[in-house]
C-alpha positions in Angstrom: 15.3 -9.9 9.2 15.1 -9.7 13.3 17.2 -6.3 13.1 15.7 -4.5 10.1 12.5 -5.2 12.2 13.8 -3.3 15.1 15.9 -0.6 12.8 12.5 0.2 11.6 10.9 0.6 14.5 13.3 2.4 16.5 13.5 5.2 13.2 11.9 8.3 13.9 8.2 8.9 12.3 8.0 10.6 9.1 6.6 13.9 9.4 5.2 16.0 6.4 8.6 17.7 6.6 10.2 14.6 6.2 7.9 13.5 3.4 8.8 17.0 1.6 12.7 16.7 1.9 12.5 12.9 0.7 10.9 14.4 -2.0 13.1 17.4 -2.2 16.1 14.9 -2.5 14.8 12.9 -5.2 14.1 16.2 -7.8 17.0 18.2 -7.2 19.6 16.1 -5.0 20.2 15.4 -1.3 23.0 18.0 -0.9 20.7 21.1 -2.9 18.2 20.1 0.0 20.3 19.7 2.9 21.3 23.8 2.1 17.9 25.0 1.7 16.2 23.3 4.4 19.4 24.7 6.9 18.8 28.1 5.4 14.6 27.9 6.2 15.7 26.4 9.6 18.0 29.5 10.1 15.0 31.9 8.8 12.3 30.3 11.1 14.6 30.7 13.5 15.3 34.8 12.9 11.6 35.0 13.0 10.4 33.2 15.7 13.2 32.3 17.6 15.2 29.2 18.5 12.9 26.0 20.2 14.2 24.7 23.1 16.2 21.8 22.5 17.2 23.1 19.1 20.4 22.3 19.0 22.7 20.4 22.3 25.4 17.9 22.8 25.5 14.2 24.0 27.9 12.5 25.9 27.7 9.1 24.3 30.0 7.5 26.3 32.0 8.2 29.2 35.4 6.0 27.9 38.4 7.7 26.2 41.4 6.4 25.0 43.4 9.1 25.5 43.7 11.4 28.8 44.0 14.7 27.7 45.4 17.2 30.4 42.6 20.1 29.9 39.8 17.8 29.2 36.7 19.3 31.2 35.2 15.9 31.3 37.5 14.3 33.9 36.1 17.7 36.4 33.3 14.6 37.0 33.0 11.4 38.1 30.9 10.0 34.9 33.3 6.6 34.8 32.3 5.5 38.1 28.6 4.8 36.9 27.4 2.8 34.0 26.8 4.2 30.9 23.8 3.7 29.1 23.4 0.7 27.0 22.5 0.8 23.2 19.0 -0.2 23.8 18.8 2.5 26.6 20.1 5.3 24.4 17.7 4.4 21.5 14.7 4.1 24.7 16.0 7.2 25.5 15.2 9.4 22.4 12.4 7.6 21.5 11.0 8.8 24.5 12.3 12.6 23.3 10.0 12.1 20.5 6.9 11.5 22.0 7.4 14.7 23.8 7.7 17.0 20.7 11.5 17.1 21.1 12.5 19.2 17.7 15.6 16.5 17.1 17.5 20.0 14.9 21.2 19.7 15.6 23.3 17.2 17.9 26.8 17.5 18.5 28.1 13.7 19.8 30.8 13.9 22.3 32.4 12.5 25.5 34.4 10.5 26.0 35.4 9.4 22.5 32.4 9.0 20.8 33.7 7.0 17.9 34.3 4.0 20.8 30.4 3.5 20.2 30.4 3.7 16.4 27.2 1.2 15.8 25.3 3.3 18.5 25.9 6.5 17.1 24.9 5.0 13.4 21.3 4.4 15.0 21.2 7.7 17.0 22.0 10.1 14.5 18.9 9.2 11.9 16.8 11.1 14.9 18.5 14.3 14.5 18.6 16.3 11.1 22.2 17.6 11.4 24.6 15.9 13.3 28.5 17.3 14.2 30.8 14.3 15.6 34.0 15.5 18.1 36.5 13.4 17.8 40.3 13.0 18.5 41.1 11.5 15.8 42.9 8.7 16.3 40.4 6.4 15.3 39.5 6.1 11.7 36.7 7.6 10.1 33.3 6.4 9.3 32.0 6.5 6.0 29.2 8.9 6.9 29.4 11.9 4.3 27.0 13.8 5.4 28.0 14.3 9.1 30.4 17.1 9.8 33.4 15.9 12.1 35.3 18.1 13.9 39.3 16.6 14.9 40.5 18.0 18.3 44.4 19.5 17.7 46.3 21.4 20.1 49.2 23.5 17.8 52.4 21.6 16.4 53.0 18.1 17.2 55.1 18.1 20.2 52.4 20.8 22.0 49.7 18.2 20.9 51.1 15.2 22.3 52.0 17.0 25.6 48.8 17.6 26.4 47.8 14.3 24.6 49.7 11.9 25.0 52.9 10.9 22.5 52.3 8.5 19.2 49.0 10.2 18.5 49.6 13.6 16.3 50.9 11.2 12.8 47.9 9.0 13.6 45.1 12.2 13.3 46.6 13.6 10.2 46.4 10.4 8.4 43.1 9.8 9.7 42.1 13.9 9.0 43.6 13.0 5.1 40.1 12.3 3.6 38.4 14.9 0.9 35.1 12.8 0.7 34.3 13.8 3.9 33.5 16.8 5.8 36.6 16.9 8.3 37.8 20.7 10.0 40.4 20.8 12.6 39.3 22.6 16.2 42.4 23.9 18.4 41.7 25.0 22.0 44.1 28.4 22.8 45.9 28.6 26.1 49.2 29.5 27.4 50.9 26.5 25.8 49.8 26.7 22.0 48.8 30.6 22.0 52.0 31.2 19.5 51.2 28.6 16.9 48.2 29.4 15.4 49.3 30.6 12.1 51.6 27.4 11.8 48.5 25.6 12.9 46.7 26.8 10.1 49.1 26.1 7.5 49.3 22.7 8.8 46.0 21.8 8.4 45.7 23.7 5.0 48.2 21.7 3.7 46.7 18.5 4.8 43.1 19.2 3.1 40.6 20.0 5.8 37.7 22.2 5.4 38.7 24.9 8.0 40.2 25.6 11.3 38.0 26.3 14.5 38.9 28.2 17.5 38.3 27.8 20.9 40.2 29.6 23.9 40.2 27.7 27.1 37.2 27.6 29.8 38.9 27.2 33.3 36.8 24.1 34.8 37.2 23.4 39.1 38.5 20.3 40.1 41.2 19.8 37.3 45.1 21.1 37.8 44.7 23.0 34.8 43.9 26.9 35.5 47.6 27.3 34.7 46.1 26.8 30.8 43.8 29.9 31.2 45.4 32.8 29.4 44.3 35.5 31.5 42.2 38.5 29.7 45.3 40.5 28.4 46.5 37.9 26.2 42.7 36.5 25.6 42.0 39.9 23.7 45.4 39.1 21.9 44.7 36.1 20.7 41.3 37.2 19.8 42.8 40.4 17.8 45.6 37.5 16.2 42.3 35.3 14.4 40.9 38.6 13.2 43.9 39.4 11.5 44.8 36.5 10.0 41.5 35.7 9.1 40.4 39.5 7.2 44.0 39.9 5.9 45.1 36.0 5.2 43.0 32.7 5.5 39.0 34.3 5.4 36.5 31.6 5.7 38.9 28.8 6.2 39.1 30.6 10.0 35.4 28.9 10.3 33.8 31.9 12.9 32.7 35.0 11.5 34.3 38.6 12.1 31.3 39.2 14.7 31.7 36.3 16.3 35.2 36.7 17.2 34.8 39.9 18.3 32.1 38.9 21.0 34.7 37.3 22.8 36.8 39.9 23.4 36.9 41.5 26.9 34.7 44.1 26.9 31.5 41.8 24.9 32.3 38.7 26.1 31.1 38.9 30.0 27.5 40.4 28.7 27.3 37.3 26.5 28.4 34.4 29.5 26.1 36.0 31.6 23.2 36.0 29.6 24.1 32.6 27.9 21.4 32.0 24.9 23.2 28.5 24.7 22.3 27.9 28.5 18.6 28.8 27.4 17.8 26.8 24.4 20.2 23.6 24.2 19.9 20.5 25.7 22.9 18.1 26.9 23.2 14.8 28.4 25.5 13.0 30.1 26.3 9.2 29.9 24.1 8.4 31.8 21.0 10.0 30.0 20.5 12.7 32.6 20.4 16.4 31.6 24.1 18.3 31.9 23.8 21.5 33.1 24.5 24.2 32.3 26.2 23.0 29.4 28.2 20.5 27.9 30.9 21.3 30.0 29.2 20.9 33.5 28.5 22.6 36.5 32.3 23.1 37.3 33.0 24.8 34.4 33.7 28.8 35.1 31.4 30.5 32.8 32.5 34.2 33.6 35.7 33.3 31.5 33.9 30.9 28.7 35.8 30.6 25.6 33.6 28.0 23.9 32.4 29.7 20.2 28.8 28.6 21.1 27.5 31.4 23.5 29.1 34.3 21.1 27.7 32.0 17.6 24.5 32.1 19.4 24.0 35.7 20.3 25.7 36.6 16.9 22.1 34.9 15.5 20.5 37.4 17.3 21.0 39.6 14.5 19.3 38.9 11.5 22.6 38.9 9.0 23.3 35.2 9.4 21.1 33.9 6.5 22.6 36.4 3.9 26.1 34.9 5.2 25.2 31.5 5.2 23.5 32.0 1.2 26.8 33.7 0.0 28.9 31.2 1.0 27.0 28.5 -0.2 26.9 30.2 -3.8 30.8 31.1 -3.2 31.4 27.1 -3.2 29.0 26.1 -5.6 31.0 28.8 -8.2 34.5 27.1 -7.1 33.3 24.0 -7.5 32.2 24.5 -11.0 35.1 26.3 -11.8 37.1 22.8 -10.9 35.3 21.0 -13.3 
């Protein structure tokens, strides 16, 4: 009775949006809603632009159990302090709230955020989309409506190399589960640059939603620059994805044509620059204290960024994103009929 009490408490307020989409939920079904309040987000948005805060990351915790060799987060010194405690975190965006804080998207990282799985349970009722990045090697929470995104590096002997060995079986038994909403996310560099069609077709075979595509960000005070493909093979790899996803795999590749092409060579240094991600996000640390410039930290090189965010986020810029986003929610909706 004592934690229902608090659960209550520490919920965020209903406002008269909430009130509509409880509503919206109980005449046409949570899932109908979910899709047409993201596509009036992504409208308001077009029209008025993003609110700070709109969408960020948190560092949930600053333990791993795994050391990966690329891993920006080990560039700081986050385990020699304390993390903050449950109670903290929830004081923490309870504060956020008070301020006006618009509680749109949250991306829960780390560490390994699935170490603090009752903690994240409470945190993410404050946000109205929530994205979990995960290794993988721990199993799954029941929690349908978050999307989780499994960190893979290429075939399973370039995964544990940079992983660590016994780990690559684990994730693909863990990654095995259709009721949720699972897509694999591979980080390019020298080591893995050749598999990513075999990457692909591994992780179409095994039932995820779609692939994700990240190339390397160089990040000071870790030995691994020697990851960083250099600009050359960058526009490569970059020209590979748009091949295999406009002649092969489509929307399974989960970034759009004009995303991809952002990051090549001759875009990409106009967007880094002038980092719209920079501008509206916010990120915290494990401590609760605001990560700048981004998620990755003030070592990170941002001249040679090859996180999807900055290009996704200029690519809003333009106003085509809604008709994309409405066509491939009708594209599913037909396939999933057509199963029945």
């Amino acid at each position: 009775m004592i934690r229902e009490a608090e659960e209550i408490k520490t919920c965020p307020k209903h406002t008269f949006r909430d009130k509509l989409f409880d509503f919206s939920c109980r005449r046409i079904g949570s899932q109908q809603t979910k899709t047409l309040f993201k596509l009036y987000d992504l409208a308001t948005f077009d029209l008025y632009g993003k609110p700070k805060g709109a969408i960020g990351a948190i560092d949930i915790t600053n333990r791993c159990n795994l050391r990966c060799k690329h891993c920006y987060f080990y560039a700081h010194d986050y385990a020699e302090k304390p993390e903050l405690s449950d109670d903290e975190w929830i004081e923490k965006l309870e504060g956020l709230k008070e301020t006006g804080f618009p509680f749109y998207q949250c991306s829960w990282i780390g560490g390994e955020p699935l170490l603090r799985k009752d903690l994240l349970e409470r945190c993410m009722k404050y946000f109205r989309s929530n994205l979990i990045v995960t290794n993988g090697t721990l199993e799954l929470p029941n929690w349908p409506d978050v999307n989780f995104y499994i960190s893979v590096d290429g075939k399973k002997e370039t995964h544990e190399a940079i992983r660590g060995n016994g780990c690559y079986d684990i994730i693909r038994k863990n990654a095995g589960r259709n009721d949720l909403k699972i897509s694999v996310s591979m980080v390019i560099n020298k080591m893995n640059y050749r598999e990513i069609e075999y990457f692909i077709e591994e992780w179409k075979e095994v039932g995820v939603r779609g692939c994700l595509f990240q190339i390397h960000t160089p990040v000071k005070g870790l030995a691994n620059n020697d990851f960083w493909p250099g600009w050359k093979l960058r526009d490569d790899i970059v020209d590979t994805l748009l091949r295999l996803k406009e002649e092969k795999y489509g929307d399974f590749i989960g970034m759009p044509v004009h995303v991809l092409k952002l990051m090549k060579s001759d875009k990409c240094k106009e967007v880094t620059r002038n980092c719209i991600f920079k501008k509206v996000s916010f990120c915290f640390d494990p401590q609760g204290q605001i990560k700048k410039p981004c998620m990755f930290g003030q070592q990170a090189d941002c001249l040679r960024c090859g996180c999807i965010l900055p290009f996704h986020l200029w690519a809003l810029e333009g106003k085509w994103l809604l008709m994309r986003e409405l066509m491939i929610y009708f594209k599913r909706r037909v396939g999933k009929k057509m199963l029945r």
